[in-house]
C-alpha positions as CSV (number, residue, x, y, z in Angstrom):
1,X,-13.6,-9.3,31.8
2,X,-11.9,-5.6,31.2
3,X,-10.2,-5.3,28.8
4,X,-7.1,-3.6,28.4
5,X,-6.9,-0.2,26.7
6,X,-5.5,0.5,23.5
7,X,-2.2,3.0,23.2
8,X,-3.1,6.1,21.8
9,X,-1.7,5.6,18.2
10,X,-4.3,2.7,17.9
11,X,-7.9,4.9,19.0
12,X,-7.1,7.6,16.3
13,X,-7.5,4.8,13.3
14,X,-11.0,5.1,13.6
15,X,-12.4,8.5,14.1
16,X,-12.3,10.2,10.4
17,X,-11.4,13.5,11.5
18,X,-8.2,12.4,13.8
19,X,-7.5,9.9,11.0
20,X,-7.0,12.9,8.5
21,X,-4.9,14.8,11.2
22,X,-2.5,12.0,11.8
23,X,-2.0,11.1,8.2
24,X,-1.4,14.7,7.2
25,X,1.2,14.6,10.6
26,X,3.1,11.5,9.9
27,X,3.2,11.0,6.0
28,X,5.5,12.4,3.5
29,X,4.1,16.2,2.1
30,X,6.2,15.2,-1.0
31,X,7.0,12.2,-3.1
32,X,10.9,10.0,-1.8
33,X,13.5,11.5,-3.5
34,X,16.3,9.0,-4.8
35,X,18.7,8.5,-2.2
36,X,16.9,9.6,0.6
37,X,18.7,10.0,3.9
38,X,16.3,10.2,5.9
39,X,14.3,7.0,4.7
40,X,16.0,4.8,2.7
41,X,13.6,2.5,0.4
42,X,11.9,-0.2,1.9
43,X,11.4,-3.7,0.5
44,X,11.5,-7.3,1.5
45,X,15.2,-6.9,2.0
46,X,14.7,-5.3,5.1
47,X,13.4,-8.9,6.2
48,X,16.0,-11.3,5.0
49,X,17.4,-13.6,7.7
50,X,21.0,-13.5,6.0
51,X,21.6,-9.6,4.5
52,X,21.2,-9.0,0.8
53,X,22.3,-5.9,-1.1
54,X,19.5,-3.5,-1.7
55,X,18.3,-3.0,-5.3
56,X,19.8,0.1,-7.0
57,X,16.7,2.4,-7.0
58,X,18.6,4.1,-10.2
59,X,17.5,1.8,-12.4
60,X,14.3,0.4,-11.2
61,X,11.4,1.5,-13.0
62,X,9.4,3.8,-11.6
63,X,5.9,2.8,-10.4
64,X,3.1,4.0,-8.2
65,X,0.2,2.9,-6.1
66,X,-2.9,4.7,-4.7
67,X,-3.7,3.3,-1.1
68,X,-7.2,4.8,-0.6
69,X,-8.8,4.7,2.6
70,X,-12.6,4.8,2.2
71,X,-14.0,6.6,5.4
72,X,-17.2,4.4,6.5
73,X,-18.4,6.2,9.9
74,X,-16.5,4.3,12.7
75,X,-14.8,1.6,10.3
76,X,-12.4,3.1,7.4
77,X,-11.7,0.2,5.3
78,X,-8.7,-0.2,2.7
79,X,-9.7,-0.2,-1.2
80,X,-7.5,-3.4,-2.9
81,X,-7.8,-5.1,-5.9
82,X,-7.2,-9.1,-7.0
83,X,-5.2,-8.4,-10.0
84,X,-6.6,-10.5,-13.0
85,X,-5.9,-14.3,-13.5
86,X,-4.9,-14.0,-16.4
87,X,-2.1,-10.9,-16.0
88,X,1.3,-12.3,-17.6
89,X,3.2,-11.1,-14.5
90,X,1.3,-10.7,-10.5
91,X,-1.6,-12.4,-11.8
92,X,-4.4,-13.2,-9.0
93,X,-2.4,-11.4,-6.6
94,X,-3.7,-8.7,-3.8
95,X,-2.3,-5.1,-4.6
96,X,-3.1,-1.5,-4.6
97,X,-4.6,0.5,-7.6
98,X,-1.2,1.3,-10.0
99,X,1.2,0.9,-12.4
100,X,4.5,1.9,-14.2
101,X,4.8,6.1,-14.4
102,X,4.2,7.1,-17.6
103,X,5.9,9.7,-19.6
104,X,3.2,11.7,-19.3
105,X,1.9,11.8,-15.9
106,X,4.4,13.8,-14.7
107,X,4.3,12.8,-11.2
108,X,3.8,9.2,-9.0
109,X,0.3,11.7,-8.1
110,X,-1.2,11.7,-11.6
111,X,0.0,8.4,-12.4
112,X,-1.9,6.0,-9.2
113,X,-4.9,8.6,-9.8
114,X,-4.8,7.4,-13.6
115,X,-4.2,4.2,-12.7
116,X,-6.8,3.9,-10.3
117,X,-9.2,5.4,-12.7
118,X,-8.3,3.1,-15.4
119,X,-8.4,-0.3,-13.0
120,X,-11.9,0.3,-11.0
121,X,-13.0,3.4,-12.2
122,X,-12.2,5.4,-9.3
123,X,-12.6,9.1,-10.7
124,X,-9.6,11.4,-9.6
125,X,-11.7,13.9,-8.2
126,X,-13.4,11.5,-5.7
127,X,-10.0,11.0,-3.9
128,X,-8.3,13.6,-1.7
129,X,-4.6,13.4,-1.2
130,X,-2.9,13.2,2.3
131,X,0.5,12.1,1.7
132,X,3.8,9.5,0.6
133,X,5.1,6.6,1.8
134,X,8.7,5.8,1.6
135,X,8.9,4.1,-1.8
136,X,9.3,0.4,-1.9
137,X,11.7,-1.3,-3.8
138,X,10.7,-4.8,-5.2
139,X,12.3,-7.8,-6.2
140,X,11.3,-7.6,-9.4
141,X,12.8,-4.0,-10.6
142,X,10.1,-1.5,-9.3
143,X,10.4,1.5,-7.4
144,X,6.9,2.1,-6.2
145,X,5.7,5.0,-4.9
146,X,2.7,4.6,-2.4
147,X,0.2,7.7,-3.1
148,X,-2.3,7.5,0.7
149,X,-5.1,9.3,-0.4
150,X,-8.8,9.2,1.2
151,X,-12.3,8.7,-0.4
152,X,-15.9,9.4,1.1
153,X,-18.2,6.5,0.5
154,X,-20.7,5.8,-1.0
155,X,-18.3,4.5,-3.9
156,X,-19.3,3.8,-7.4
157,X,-16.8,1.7,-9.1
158,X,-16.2,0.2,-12.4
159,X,-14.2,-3.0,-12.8
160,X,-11.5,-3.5,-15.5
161,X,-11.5,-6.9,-16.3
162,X,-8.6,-6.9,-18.4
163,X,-6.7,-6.0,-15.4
164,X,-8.4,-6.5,-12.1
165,X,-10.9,-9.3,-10.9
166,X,-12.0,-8.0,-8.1
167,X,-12.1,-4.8,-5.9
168,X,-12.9,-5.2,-1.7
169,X,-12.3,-3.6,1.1
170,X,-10.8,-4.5,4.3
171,X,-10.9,-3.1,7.6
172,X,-8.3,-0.4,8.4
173,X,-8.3,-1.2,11.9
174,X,-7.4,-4.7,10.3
175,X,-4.3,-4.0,8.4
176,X,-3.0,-1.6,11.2
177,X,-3.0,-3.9,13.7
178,X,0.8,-5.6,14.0
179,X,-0.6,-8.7,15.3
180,X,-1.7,-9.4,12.4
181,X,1.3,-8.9,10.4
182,X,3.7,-12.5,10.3
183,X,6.2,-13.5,8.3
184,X,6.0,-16.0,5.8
185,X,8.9,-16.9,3.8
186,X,9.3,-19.3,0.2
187,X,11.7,-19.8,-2.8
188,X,12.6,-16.9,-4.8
189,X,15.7,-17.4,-7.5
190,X,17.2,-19.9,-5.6
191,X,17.1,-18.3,-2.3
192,X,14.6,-18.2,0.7
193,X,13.5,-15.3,0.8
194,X,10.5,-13.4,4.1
195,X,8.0,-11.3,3.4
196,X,5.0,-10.0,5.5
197,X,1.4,-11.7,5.1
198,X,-1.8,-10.3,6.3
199,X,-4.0,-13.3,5.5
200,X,-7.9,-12.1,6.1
201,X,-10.7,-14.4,5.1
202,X,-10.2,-15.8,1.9
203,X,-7.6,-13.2,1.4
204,X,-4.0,-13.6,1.0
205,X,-1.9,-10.2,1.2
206,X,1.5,-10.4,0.7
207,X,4.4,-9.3,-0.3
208,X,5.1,-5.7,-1.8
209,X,1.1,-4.8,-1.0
210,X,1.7,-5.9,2.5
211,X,5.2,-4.6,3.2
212,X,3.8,-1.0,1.6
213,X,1.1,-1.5,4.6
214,X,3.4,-2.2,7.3
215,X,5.2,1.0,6.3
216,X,1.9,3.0,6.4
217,X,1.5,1.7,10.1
218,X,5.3,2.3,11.1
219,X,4.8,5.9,10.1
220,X,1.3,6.1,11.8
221,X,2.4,4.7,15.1
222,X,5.3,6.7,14.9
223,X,8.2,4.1,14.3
Protein backbone atom coordinates (compact mmCIF):
# COMPACT_ATOMS: atom_id res chain seq x y z
CA UNK A 1 0.00 0.00 0.00
CA UNK A 2 1.67 3.68 -0.73
CA UNK A 3 1.50 5.69 1.45
CA UNK A 4 0.86 9.14 1.29
CA UNK A 5 3.63 11.78 1.60
CA UNK A 6 4.16 13.91 4.43
CA UNK A 7 3.92 18.06 3.84
CA UNK A 8 7.01 19.52 3.96
CA UNK A 9 6.81 21.14 7.52
CA UNK A 10 6.61 17.42 8.85
CA UNK A 11 10.06 15.78 6.87
CA UNK A 12 12.27 18.61 8.46
CA UNK A 13 11.48 17.30 12.22
CA UNK A 14 13.84 14.72 11.76
CA UNK A 15 16.99 15.67 9.97
CA UNK A 16 19.17 17.54 12.80
CA UNK A 17 20.62 20.05 10.63
CA UNK A 18 17.09 21.25 8.95
CA UNK A 19 15.73 20.90 12.50
CA UNK A 20 18.23 23.68 13.81
CA UNK A 21 17.46 25.81 10.58
CA UNK A 22 13.70 25.76 11.11
CA UNK A 23 13.84 26.47 14.84
CA UNK A 24 16.25 29.24 14.48
CA UNK A 25 13.54 30.47 11.35
CA UNK A 26 10.31 30.17 13.29
CA UNK A 27 11.01 30.76 17.05
CA UNK A 28 11.26 33.94 18.91
CA UNK A 29 15.25 35.53 18.76
CA UNK A 30 14.11 37.15 22.14
CA UNK A 31 12.07 36.38 25.15
CA UNK A 32 7.66 37.78 24.84
CA UNK A 33 7.49 41.02 26.05
CA UNK A 34 4.28 41.90 28.21
CA UNK A 35 1.69 42.86 26.03
CA UNK A 36 2.83 41.55 22.99
CA UNK A 37 0.91 42.47 19.85
CA UNK A 38 1.99 40.33 17.85
CA UNK A 39 1.44 37.11 20.02
CA UNK A 40 -0.63 37.42 22.74
CA UNK A 41 -0.02 34.79 25.69
CA UNK A 42 -1.27 31.51 25.21
CA UNK A 43 -3.00 29.23 27.73
CA UNK A 44 -5.90 26.94 28.21
CA UNK A 45 -8.12 29.83 27.67
CA UNK A 46 -7.61 29.81 24.12
CA UNK A 47 -9.63 26.35 24.39
CA UNK A 48 -12.67 27.16 26.44
CA UNK A 49 -15.93 26.18 24.80
CA UNK A 50 -17.69 29.34 26.45
CA UNK A 51 -14.93 32.52 26.46
CA UNK A 52 -13.11 33.41 29.64
CA UNK A 53 -11.11 36.56 30.32
CA UNK A 54 -7.43 36.08 29.92
CA UNK A 55 -5.22 36.24 33.09
CA UNK A 56 -3.54 39.66 33.60
CA UNK A 57 0.12 38.68 32.68
CA UNK A 58 0.98 41.78 35.04
CA UNK A 59 0.74 40.12 37.88
CA UNK A 60 1.48 36.55 37.21
CA UNK A 61 4.62 35.40 38.48
CA UNK A 62 7.15 34.92 36.20
CA UNK A 63 8.40 31.42 35.40
CA UNK A 64 10.41 29.53 32.84
CA UNK A 65 10.88 26.25 31.21
CA UNK A 66 13.71 24.66 29.19
CA UNK A 67 12.21 22.35 26.27
CA UNK A 68 15.33 20.55 25.23
CA UNK A 69 15.37 18.59 22.19
CA UNK A 70 18.06 15.77 22.48
CA UNK A 71 19.33 15.13 18.79
CA UNK A 72 19.45 11.09 18.48
CA UNK A 73 20.48 10.58 14.60
CA UNK A 74 17.17 10.23 12.74
CA UNK A 75 14.83 10.46 16.00
CA UNK A 76 15.19 13.76 18.27
CA UNK A 77 13.32 13.04 21.28
CA UNK A 78 11.81 15.59 23.89
CA UNK A 79 13.66 15.67 27.50
CA UNK A 80 10.46 15.78 30.30
CA UNK A 81 10.36 15.13 33.69
CA UNK A 82 7.49 13.45 36.17
CA UNK A 83 7.55 15.99 38.77
CA UNK A 84 7.88 14.37 42.29
CA UNK A 85 4.84 12.67 44.23
CA UNK A 86 5.32 14.29 46.84
CA UNK A 87 5.58 18.18 45.40
CA UNK A 88 2.82 20.24 47.49
CA UNK A 89 1.50 21.74 44.19
CA UNK A 90 1.87 19.68 40.24
CA UNK A 91 2.93 16.75 42.07
CA UNK A 92 3.38 13.53 39.68
CA UNK A 93 2.63 15.57 36.85
CA UNK A 94 4.52 15.66 33.24
CA UNK A 95 6.39 19.10 32.65
CA UNK A 96 9.46 20.60 31.28
CA UNK A 97 12.73 21.36 33.35
CA UNK A 98 11.78 24.94 35.39
CA UNK A 99 10.71 27.11 37.81
CA UNK A 100 9.77 30.67 39.25
CA UNK A 101 12.61 33.44 37.90
CA UNK A 102 14.56 34.31 40.51
CA UNK A 103 15.92 37.68 41.40
CA UNK A 104 19.03 36.73 40.36
CA UNK A 105 18.91 35.07 37.09
CA UNK A 106 18.34 37.92 35.29
CA UNK A 107 16.69 36.45 32.40
CA UNK A 108 13.81 33.44 31.70
CA UNK A 109 17.53 32.07 29.86
CA UNK A 110 19.56 31.75 33.08
CA UNK A 111 16.68 30.78 35.03
CA UNK A 112 15.30 27.14 32.88
CA UNK A 113 19.27 26.59 32.45
CA UNK A 114 19.50 26.80 36.42
CA UNK A 115 16.50 25.07 36.75
CA UNK A 116 17.34 22.44 34.55
CA UNK A 117 20.66 21.99 36.17
CA UNK A 118 19.23 21.86 39.50
CA UNK A 119 16.20 19.21 38.60
CA UNK A 120 18.32 16.46 36.32
CA UNK A 121 21.52 17.72 36.30
CA UNK A 122 21.58 18.95 32.89
CA UNK A 123 24.88 21.23 32.87
CA UNK A 124 24.17 24.69 31.04
CA UNK A 125 26.95 24.28 28.83
CA UNK A 126 25.64 21.03 27.34
CA UNK A 127 22.51 22.88 25.92
CA UNK A 128 22.58 25.35 22.93
CA UNK A 129 19.92 27.88 22.67
CA UNK A 130 17.68 28.27 19.48
CA UNK A 131 14.86 30.38 20.57
CA UNK A 132 11.20 31.50 22.60
CA UNK A 133 7.99 30.46 22.59
CA UNK A 134 5.16 32.76 23.20
CA UNK A 135 4.73 32.61 26.97
CA UNK A 136 1.94 30.69 28.44
CA UNK A 137 -0.24 31.89 30.91
CA UNK A 138 -1.62 29.35 33.47
CA UNK A 139 -4.49 28.92 35.49
CA UNK A 140 -2.72 28.91 38.44
CA UNK A 141 -0.82 32.61 38.24
CA UNK A 142 2.30 31.72 36.09
CA UNK A 143 3.67 33.43 33.21
CA UNK A 144 5.95 30.85 31.77
CA UNK A 145 8.40 31.42 29.49
CA UNK A 146 9.37 28.31 27.15
CA UNK A 147 13.38 28.47 26.61
CA UNK A 148 13.69 25.56 23.12
CA UNK A 149 17.13 24.85 23.44
CA UNK A 150 18.99 21.55 21.84
CA UNK A 151 21.35 18.95 23.47
CA UNK A 152 23.72 16.34 21.65
CA UNK A 153 23.37 12.91 23.24
CA UNK A 154 24.91 10.95 24.86
CA UNK A 155 23.30 12.59 28.12
CA UNK A 156 24.55 12.15 31.59
CA UNK A 157 21.89 13.17 34.01
CA UNK A 158 21.46 13.44 37.58
CA UNK A 159 17.99 13.09 39.21
CA UNK A 160 16.71 15.44 41.93
CA UNK A 161 14.56 13.47 43.95
CA UNK A 162 13.33 16.16 45.98
CA UNK A 163 11.79 17.52 42.93
CA UNK A 164 11.54 15.22 40.00
CA UNK A 165 10.91 11.30 39.78
CA UNK A 166 11.70 10.65 36.72
CA UNK A 167 13.36 12.14 33.48
CA UNK A 168 12.33 10.34 29.74
CA UNK A 169 12.26 11.09 26.50
CA UNK A 170 9.74 11.01 23.97
CA UNK A 171 9.73 11.08 20.33
CA UNK A 172 9.80 14.54 18.64
CA UNK A 173 8.21 13.32 15.71
CA UNK A 174 5.57 12.21 18.47
CA UNK A 175 4.62 15.35 20.08
CA UNK A 176 4.65 17.23 16.63
CA UNK A 177 2.29 15.29 15.13
CA UNK A 178 -1.41 17.06 15.56
CA UNK A 179 -3.09 13.90 15.48
CA UNK A 180 -2.01 13.21 18.45
CA UNK A 181 -3.08 16.23 20.17
CA UNK A 182 -7.05 15.86 21.70
CA UNK A 183 -8.77 17.63 23.94
CA UNK A 184 -9.69 16.45 27.15
CA UNK A 185 -11.59 18.58 29.46
CA UNK A 186 -12.45 18.19 33.68
CA UNK A 187 -13.50 20.39 36.72
CA UNK A 188 -11.48 23.29 37.59
CA UNK A 189 -12.99 25.90 40.27
CA UNK A 190 -16.27 25.11 39.46
CA UNK A 191 -16.06 25.28 35.89
CA UNK A 192 -15.31 22.77 32.93
CA UNK A 193 -12.60 23.64 31.75
CA UNK A 194 -10.30 21.90 27.97
CA UNK A 195 -7.00 21.39 27.75
CA UNK A 196 -4.79 19.44 25.24
CA UNK A 197 -3.43 15.79 26.16
CA UNK A 198 -0.75 13.89 24.44
CA UNK A 199 -1.26 10.57 26.22
CA UNK A 200 1.99 8.20 25.12
CA UNK A 201 2.44 4.93 26.75
CA UNK A 202 2.07 5.10 30.35
CA UNK A 203 2.35 8.78 29.92
CA UNK A 204 -0.13 11.36 30.55
CA UNK A 205 0.88 14.97 29.12
CA UNK A 206 -1.30 17.56 29.75
CA UNK A 207 -2.18 20.69 30.39
CA UNK A 208 0.33 23.76 30.52
CA UNK A 209 3.33 21.09 29.34
CA UNK A 210 1.19 20.09 26.43
CA UNK A 211 -0.35 23.38 25.35
CA UNK A 212 3.50 24.85 25.52
CA UNK A 213 4.04 21.85 22.89
CA UNK A 214 1.24 22.55 20.65
CA UNK A 215 2.69 26.14 20.46
CA UNK A 216 6.17 24.80 19.53
CA UNK A 217 4.37 22.87 16.58
CA UNK A 218 2.07 25.97 15.58
CA UNK A 219 5.22 27.95 15.16
CA UNK A 220 7.06 25.09 13.43
CA UNK A 221 4.49 24.37 10.90
CA UNK A 222 3.99 27.82 10.37
CA UNK A 223 0.52 28.63 11.96
Amino acid sequence: MQHPAKRPAETAFWNGDDLEALLLRSLRAEPPAHGDLIARPRGDHDLQSEPIDIPDETSAIEAAVLIPIVLHPGEPTVLLTQRAAALRKHSAQIAFPGGRIDATDGSPLVAALREAEEEVGLAPDKVRTVGYLDAYLTGTGYRVTPVVGLVEPPLALTINPHEVDEAFETPLAFLLDPANHQRHGREFRGRHRTYYAMPHGDRYIWGATAGMIRNLYERLAGH
